[in-house]
Residue frames relative to the residue before (quaternion, step in Angstrom):
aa qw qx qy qz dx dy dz
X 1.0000 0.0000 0.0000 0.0000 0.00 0.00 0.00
X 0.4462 -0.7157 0.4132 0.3435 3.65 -0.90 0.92
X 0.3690 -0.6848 0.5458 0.3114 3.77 -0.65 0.36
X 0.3058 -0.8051 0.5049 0.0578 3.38 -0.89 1.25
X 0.6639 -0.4571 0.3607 0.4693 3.60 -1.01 1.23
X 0.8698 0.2148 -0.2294 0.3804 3.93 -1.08 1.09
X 0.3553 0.7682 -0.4217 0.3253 3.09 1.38 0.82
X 0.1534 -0.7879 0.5480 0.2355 3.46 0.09 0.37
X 0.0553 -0.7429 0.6650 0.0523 3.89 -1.05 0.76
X 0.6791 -0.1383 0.0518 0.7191 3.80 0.92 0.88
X 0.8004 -0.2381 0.2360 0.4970 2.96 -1.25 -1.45
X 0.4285 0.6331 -0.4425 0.4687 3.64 1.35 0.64
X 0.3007 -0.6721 0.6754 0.0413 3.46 -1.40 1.57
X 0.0086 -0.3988 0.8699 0.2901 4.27 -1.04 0.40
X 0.1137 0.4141 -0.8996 -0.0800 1.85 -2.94 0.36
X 0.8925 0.0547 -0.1282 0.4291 3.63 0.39 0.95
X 0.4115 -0.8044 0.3713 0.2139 3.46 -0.76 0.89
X 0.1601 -0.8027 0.5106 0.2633 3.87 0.06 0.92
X 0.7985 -0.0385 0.2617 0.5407 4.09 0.01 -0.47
X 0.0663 -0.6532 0.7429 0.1304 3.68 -1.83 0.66
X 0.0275 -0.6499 0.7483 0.1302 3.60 -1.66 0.11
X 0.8011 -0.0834 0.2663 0.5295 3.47 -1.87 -1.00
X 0.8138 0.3874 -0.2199 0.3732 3.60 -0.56 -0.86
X 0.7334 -0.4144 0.2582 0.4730 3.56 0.70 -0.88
X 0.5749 -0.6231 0.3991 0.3492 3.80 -1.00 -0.13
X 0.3703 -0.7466 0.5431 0.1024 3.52 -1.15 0.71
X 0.0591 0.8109 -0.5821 -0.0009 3.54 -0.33 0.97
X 0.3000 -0.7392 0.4861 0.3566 3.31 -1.25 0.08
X 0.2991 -0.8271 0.4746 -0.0349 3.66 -1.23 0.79
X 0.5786 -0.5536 0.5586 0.2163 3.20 -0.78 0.82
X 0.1077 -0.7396 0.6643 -0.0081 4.27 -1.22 1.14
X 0.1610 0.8208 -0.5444 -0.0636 3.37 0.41 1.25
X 0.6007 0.5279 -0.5293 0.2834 3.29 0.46 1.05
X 0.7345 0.2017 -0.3559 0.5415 3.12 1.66 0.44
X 0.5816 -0.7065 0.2824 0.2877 3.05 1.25 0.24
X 0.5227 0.5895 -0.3754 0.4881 3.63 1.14 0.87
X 0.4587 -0.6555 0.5281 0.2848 3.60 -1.36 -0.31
X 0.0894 -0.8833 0.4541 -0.0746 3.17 -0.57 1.04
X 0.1940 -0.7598 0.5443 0.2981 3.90 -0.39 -0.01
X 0.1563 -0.6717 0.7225 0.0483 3.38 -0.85 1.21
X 0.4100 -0.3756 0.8056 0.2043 3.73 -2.83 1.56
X 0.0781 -0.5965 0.7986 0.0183 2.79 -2.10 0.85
X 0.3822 -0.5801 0.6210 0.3629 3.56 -0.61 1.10
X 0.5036 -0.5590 0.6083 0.2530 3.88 -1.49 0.29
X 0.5273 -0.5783 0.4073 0.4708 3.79 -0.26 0.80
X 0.8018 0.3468 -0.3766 0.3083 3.29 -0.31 -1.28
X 0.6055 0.5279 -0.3949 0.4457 4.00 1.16 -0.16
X 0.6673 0.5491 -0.4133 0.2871 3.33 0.89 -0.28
X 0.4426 0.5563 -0.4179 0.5657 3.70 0.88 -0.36
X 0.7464 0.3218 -0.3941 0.4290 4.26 0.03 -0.53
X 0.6021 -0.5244 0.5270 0.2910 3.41 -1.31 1.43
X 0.6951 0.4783 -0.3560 0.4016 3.74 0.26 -1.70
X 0.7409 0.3183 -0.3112 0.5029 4.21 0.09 -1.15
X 0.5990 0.5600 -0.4450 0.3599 3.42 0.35 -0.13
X 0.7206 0.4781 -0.1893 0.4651 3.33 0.82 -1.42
X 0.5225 0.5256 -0.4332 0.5130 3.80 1.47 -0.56
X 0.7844 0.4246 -0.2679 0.3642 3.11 0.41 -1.32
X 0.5299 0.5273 -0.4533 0.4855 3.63 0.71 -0.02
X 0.5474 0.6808 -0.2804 0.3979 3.50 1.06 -1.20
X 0.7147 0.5541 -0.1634 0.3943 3.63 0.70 -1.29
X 0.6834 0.4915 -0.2224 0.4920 3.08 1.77 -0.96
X 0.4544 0.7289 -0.1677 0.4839 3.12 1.65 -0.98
X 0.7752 0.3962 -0.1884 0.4546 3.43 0.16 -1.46
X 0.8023 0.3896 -0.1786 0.4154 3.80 1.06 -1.39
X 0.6096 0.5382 -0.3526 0.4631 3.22 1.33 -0.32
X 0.4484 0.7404 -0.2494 0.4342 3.52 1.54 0.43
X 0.6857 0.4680 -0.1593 0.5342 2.77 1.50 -1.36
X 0.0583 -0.7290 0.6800 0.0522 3.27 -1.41 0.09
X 0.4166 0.7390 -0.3954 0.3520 3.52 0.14 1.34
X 0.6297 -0.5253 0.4040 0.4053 4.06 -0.54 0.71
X 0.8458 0.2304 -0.1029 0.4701 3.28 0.20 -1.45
X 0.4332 0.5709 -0.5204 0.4643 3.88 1.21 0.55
X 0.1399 -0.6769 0.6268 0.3598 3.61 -0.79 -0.14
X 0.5906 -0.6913 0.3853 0.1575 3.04 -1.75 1.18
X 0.1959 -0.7521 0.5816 0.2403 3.86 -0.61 0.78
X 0.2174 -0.8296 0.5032 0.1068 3.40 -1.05 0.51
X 0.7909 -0.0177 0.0970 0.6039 3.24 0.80 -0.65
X 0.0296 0.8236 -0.5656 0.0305 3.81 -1.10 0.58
X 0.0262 -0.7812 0.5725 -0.2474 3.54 -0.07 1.43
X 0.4847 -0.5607 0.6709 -0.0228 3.19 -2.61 -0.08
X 0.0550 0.8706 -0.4763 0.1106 3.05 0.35 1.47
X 0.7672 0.0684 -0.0065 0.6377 3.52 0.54 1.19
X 0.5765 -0.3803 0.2765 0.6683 3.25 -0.35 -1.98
X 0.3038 0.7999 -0.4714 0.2136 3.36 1.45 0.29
X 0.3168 0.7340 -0.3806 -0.4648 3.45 -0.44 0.07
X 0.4640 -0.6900 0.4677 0.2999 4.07 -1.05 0.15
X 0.1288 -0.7219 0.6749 0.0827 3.64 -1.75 -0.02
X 0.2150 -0.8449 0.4822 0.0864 3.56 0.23 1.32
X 0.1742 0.7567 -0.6264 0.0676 3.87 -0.31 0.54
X 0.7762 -0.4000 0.3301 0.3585 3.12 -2.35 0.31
X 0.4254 -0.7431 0.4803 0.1899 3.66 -1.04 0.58
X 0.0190 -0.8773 0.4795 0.0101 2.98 0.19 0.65
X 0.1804 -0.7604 0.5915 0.1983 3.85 -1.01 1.12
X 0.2777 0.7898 -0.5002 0.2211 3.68 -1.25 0.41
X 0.2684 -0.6716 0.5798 0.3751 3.55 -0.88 -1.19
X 0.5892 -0.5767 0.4655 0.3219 2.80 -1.51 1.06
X 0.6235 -0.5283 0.4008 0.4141 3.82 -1.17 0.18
X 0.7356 0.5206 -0.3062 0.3066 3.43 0.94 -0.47
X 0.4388 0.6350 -0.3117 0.5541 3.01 1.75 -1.02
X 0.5401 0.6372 -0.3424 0.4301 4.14 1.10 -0.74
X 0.6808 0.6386 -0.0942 0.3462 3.10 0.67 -1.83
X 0.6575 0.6591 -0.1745 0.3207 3.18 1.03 -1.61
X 0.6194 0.4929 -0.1777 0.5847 3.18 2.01 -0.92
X 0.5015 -0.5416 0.3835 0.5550 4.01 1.12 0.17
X 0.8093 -0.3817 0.2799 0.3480 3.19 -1.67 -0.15
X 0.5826 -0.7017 0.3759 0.1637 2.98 -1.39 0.59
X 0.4524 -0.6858 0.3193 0.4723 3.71 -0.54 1.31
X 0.8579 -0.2374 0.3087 0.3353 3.89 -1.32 0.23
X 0.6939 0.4095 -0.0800 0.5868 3.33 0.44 -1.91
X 0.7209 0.3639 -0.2875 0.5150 3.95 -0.21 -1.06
X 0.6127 0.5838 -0.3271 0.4204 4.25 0.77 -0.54
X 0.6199 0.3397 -0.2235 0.6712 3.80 1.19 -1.12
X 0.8152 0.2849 -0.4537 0.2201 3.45 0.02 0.26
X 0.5249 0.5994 -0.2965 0.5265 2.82 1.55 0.15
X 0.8542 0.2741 -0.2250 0.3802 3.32 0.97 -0.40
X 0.3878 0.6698 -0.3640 0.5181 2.99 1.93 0.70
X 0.4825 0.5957 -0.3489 0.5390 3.35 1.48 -0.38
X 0.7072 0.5235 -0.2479 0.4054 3.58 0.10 -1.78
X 0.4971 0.5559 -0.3905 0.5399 3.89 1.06 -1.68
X 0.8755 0.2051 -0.2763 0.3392 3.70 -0.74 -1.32
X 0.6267 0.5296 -0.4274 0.3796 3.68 0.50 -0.24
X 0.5892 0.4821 -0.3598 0.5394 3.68 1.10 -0.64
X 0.6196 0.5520 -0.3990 0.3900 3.52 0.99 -1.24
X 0.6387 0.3278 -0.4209 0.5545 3.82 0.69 -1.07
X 0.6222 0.4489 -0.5499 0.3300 3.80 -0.44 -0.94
X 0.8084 0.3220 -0.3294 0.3664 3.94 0.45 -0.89
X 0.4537 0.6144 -0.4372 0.4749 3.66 1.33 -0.10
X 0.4304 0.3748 -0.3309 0.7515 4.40 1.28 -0.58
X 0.7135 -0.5470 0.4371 0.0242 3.50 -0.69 0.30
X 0.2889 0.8761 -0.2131 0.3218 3.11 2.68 -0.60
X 0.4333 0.6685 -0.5974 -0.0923 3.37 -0.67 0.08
X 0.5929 -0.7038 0.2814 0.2721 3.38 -1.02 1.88
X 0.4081 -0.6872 0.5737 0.1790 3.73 0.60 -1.25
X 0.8838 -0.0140 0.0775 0.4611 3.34 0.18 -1.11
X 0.0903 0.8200 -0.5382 0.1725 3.60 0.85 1.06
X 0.2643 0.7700 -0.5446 0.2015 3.58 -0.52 0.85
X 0.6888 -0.4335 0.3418 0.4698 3.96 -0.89 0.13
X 0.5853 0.4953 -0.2679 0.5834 3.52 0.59 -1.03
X 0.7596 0.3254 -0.2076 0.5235 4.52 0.23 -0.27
X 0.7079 0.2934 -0.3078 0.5640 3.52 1.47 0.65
X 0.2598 -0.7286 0.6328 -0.0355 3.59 -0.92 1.59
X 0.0557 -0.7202 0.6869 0.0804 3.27 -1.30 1.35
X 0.4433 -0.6997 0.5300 0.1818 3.43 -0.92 1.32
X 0.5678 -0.6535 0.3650 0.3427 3.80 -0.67 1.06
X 0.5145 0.4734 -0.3800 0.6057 4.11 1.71 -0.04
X 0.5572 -0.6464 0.4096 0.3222 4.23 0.75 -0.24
X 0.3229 0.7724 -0.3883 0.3851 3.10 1.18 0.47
X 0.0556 -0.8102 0.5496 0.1960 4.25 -0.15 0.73
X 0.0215 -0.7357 0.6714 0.0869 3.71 -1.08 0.62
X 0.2636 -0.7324 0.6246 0.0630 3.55 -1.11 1.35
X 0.3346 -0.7363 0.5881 0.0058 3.14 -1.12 2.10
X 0.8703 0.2157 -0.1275 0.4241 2.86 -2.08 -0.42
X 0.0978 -0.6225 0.7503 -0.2001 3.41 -1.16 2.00
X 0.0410 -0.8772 0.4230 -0.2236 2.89 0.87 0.92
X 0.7826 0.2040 0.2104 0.5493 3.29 0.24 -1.83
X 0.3744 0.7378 -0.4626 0.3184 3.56 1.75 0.14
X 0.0194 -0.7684 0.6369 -0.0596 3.93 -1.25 0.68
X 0.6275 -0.5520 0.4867 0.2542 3.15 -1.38 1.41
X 0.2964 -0.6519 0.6528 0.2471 3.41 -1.15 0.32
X 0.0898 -0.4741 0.8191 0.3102 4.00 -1.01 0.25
X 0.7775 -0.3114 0.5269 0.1446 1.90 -2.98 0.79
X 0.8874 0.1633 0.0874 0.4222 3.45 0.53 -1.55
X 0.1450 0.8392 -0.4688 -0.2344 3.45 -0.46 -0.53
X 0.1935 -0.7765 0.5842 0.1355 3.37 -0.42 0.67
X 0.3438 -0.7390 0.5781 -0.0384 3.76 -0.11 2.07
X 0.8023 0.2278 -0.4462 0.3245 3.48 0.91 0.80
X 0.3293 0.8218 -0.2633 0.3833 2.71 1.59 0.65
X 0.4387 -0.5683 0.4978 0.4865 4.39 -0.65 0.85
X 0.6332 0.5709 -0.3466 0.3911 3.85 0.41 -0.95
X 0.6423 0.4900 -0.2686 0.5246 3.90 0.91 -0.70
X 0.6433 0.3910 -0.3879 0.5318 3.64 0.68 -0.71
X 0.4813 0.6017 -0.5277 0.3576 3.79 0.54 -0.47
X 0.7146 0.6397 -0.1544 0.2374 3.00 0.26 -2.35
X 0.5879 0.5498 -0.2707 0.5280 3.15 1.53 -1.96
X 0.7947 0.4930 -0.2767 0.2210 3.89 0.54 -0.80
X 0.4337 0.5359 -0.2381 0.6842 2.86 2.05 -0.70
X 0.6969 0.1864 -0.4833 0.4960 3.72 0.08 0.05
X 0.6118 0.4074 -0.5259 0.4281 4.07 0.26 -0.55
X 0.5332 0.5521 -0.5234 0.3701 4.07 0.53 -0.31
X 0.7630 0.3846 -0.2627 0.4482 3.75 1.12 -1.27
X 0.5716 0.5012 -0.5715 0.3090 3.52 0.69 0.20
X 0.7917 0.4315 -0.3084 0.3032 3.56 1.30 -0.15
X 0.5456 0.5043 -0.4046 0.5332 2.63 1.41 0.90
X 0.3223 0.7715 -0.4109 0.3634 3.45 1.44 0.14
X 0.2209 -0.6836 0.6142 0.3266 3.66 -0.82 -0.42
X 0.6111 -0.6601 0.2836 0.3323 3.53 -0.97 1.49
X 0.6850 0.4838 -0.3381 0.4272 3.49 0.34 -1.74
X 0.8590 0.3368 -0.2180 0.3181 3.53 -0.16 -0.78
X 0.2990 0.7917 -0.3962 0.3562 4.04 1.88 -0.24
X 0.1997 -0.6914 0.5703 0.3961 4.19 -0.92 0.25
X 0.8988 0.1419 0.1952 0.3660 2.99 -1.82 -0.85
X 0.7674 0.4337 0.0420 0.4703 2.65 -0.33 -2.94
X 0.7532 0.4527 -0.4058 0.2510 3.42 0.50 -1.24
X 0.5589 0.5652 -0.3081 0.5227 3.48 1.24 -1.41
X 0.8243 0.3930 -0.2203 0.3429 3.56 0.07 -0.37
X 0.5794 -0.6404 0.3412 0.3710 3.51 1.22 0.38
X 0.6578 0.5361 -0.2972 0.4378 3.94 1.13 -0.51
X 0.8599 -0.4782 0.1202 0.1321 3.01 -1.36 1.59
X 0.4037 -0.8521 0.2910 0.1619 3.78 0.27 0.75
X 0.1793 0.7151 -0.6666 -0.1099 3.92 -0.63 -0.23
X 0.6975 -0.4328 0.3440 0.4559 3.48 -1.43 -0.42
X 0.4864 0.5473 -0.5669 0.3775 3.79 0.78 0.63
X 0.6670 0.4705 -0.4079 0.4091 3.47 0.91 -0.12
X 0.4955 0.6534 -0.3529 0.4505 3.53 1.30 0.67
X 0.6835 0.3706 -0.1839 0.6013 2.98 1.87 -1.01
X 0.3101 0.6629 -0.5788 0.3597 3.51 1.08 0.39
X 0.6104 0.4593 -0.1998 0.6136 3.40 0.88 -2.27
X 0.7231 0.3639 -0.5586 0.1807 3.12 -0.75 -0.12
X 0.5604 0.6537 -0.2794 0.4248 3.10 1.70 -1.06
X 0.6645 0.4805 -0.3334 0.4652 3.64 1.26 -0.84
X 0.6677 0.5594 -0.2713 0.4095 3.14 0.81 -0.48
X 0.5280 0.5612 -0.2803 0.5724 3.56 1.32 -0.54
X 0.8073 0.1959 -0.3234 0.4531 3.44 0.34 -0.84
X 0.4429 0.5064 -0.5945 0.4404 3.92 0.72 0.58
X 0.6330 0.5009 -0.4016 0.4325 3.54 0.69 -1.10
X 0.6255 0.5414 -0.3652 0.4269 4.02 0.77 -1.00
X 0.8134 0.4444 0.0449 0.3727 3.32 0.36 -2.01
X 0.3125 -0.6210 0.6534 0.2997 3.81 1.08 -0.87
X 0.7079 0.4470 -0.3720 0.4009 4.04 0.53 -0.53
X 0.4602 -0.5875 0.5655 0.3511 3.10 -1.76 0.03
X 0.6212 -0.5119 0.4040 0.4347 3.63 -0.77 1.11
X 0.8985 0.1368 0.1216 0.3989 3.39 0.01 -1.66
X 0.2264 0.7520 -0.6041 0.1356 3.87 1.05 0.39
X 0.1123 0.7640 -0.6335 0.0492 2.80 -1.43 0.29
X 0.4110 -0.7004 0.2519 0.5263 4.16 0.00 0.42
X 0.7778 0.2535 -0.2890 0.4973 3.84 0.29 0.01
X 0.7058 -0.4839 0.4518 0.2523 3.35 -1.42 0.78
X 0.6898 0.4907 -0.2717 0.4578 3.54 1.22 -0.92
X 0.6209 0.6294 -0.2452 0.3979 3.20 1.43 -0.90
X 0.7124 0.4456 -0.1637 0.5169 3.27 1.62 -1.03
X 0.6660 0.2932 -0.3895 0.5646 3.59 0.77 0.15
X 0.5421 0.4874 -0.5061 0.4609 3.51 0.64 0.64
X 0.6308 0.4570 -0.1239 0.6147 3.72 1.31 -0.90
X 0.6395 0.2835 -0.4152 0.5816 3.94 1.26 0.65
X 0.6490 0.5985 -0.2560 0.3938 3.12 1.39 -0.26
X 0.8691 -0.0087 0.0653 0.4903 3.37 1.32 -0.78
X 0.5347 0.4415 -0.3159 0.6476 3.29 2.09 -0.19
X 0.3508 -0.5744 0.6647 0.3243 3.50 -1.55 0.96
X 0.6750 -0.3778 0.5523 0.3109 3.52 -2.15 -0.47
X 0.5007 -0.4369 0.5432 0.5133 3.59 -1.32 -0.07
X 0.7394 -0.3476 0.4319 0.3820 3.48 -1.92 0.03
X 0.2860 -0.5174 0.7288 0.3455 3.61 -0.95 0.17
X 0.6536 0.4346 -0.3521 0.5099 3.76 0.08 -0.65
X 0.6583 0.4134 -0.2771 0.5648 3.98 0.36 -0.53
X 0.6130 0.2266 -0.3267 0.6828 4.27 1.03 -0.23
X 0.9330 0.0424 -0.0724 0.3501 3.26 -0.63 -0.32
X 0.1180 -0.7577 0.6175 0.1748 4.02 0.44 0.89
X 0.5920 0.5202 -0.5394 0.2964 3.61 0.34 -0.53
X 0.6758 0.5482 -0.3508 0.3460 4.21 0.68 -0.63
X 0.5778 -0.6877 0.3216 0.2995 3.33 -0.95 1.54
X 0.3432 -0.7764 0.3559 0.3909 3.20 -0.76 -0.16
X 0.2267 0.6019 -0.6261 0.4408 3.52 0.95 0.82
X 0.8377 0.3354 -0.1723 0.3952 3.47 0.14 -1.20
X 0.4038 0.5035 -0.5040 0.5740 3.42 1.35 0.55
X 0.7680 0.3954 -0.3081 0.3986 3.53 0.05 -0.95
X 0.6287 0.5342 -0.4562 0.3336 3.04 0.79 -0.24
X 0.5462 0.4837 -0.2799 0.6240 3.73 1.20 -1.53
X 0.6744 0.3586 -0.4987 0.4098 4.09 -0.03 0.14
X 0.4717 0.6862 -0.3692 0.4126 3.40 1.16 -0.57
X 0.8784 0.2568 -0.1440 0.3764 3.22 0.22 -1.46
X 0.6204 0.4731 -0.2686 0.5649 3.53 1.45 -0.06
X 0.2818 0.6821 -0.6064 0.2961 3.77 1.45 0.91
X 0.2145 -0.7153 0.5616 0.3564 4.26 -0.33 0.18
X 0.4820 0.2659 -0.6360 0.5408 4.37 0.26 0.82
X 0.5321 -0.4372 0.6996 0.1906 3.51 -1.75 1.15
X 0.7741 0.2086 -0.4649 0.3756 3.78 -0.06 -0.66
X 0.6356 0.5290 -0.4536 0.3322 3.82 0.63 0.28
C-alpha cells in the first residue's frame, strides 16, 4: 500500500512519493528530529513477512552504510516502523541518469564527468570489498550542481578473499550468486553474471562499460526483443561499434568502453 503524505514512520514525516521498483517504493520525508529531508526504502508489505527480501534489504543498508564516499549515497539510519520495514538515506535532488539518456547521448565533455564520478565511487565501494550487482541508469542520480551519487545496494555482496571452487561452501556462494543474476536487471548483467558463474568487482566494470556506451551512443549495448535474447547477446554477441554509432567519440574513449565490455573478466 502507498504511504500517504503524514505518515509518521518514527521521527520520519512522508510528504511525497519519489519512485517504486521490485522491493518497494521510495518516498521522500521530512527528519523532524534533525530537521532535514531525506528519502526513506520501504520493503513493500507483501515482502516484508519473507526472511530472504528482508535480509537483502537489510543488506543494502549494511553494505552502503559502510561506505563513505561523494558519489555513494549516504545511509543514515535503518529501523521498524510497526511491521513496516524502512532505510532512511541522503536526499538527493537531480535526475536519475536515465531520465538523462532519454534525451540521446551525452555531449563528450558532460560524459567524462559523469563517468569519472561513477569509476571512483565503484572504485571505493570495490576497495570495501562491495560488489554492487545492479549498476544501471535508473541506480545513478545527477544532482542539479553535476555531482553523480550511486543508489540502491540493493543486490550489493561481500567479496571473499578466496574461494576454494571445490569446496561445499563454494557451491553455496555459486547459488547465492545464480539467485542475484535473477534479480539482476538484464541489459546491464556481465558475462559471469548472465551465466550463473561466480562474481568479483570486474563484473561491475562490465556495467559500467554498458552504461558508458548508452551514455556515448544513446543505444542499449545489447537490446534485443526478449530478455533471453539479451543475455545470450551479453553472453556471446559483441555490441555495434561505438565508432559505427557515434563517429564523433574519441578513440581513447572507445577503447576504453571496449575495455570494459571485453566478456574474459581478466581482460
Amino acid at each position: 500500500m502507498t504511504l500517504q503524505p503524514g505518515t509518521r514512520l518514527g521521527h520520519y514525516e512522508i510528504t511525497s512519493l519519489l519512485g517504486s521498483g521490485g522491493m518497494g517504493e521510495v518516498y521522500r520525508a521530512k527528519d523532524h528530529k534533525l530537521g532535514r529531508d531525506v528519502a526513506i526504502k520501504v520493503l513493500r508489505e507483501e515482502l516484508a513477512s519473507d526472511p530472504e527480501r528482508l535480509r537483502r534489504f537489510e543488506q543494502e543498508a549494511r553494505s552502503a552504510s559502510a561506505l563513505n564516499h561523494p558519489n555513494i549515497i549516504t545511509i543514515y539510519d535503518i529501523g521498524k516502523h510497526e511491521t513496516t520495514p524502512y532505510i532512511a538515506m541522503e536526499y538527493v535532488e537531480g535526475k536519475t541518469l536515465r531520465e538523462m539518456l532519454s534525451e540521446g547521448p551525452l555531449p563528450t565533455k558532460k560524459l567524462l564527468q559523469l563517468a569519472t564520478q561513477i569509476a571512483e565511487g565503484l572504485a571505493k565501494a570495490h576497495s570495501a570489498g562491495i560488489i554492487h550487482r545492479d549498476l544501471k541508469p535508473e541506480n545513478l542520480m545527477v544532482t542539479s550542481d553535476g555531482y553523480v551519487k550511486i543508489l540502491d545496494f540493493g543486490l550489493a555482496k561481500l567479496m571473499p578473499d578466496a574461494v576454494d571452487y571445490g569446496s561445499e561452501e563454494a557451491t553455496v556462494t555459486r547459488e547465492l550468486t545464480r539467485a542475484g543474476v535473477i534479480l539482476g536487471t538484464v541489459g546491464y548483467m556481465s558475462p559471469e553474471q548472465a551465466s550463473g558463474r561466480p562474481l568479483d568487482h570486474r563484473s561491475d566494470q562490465f556495467s559500467f562499460g554498458s552504461i558508458l556506451y548508452e551514455m556515448a551512443t544513446g543505444e542499449i549495448a545489447f537490446k534485443r526483443e526478449t530478455a533471453a535474447q539479451m543475455l545470450a547477446a551479453i553472453i556471446e554477441g559483441e555490441p555495434e561499434p561505438v565508432a559505427k554509432v557515434n563517429p564523433k567519440i574519441s578513440t581513447h574513449l572507445r577503447v576504453i568502453v571496449e575495455r570494459c565490455l571485453s566478456k574474459d573478466p581478466a581482460e
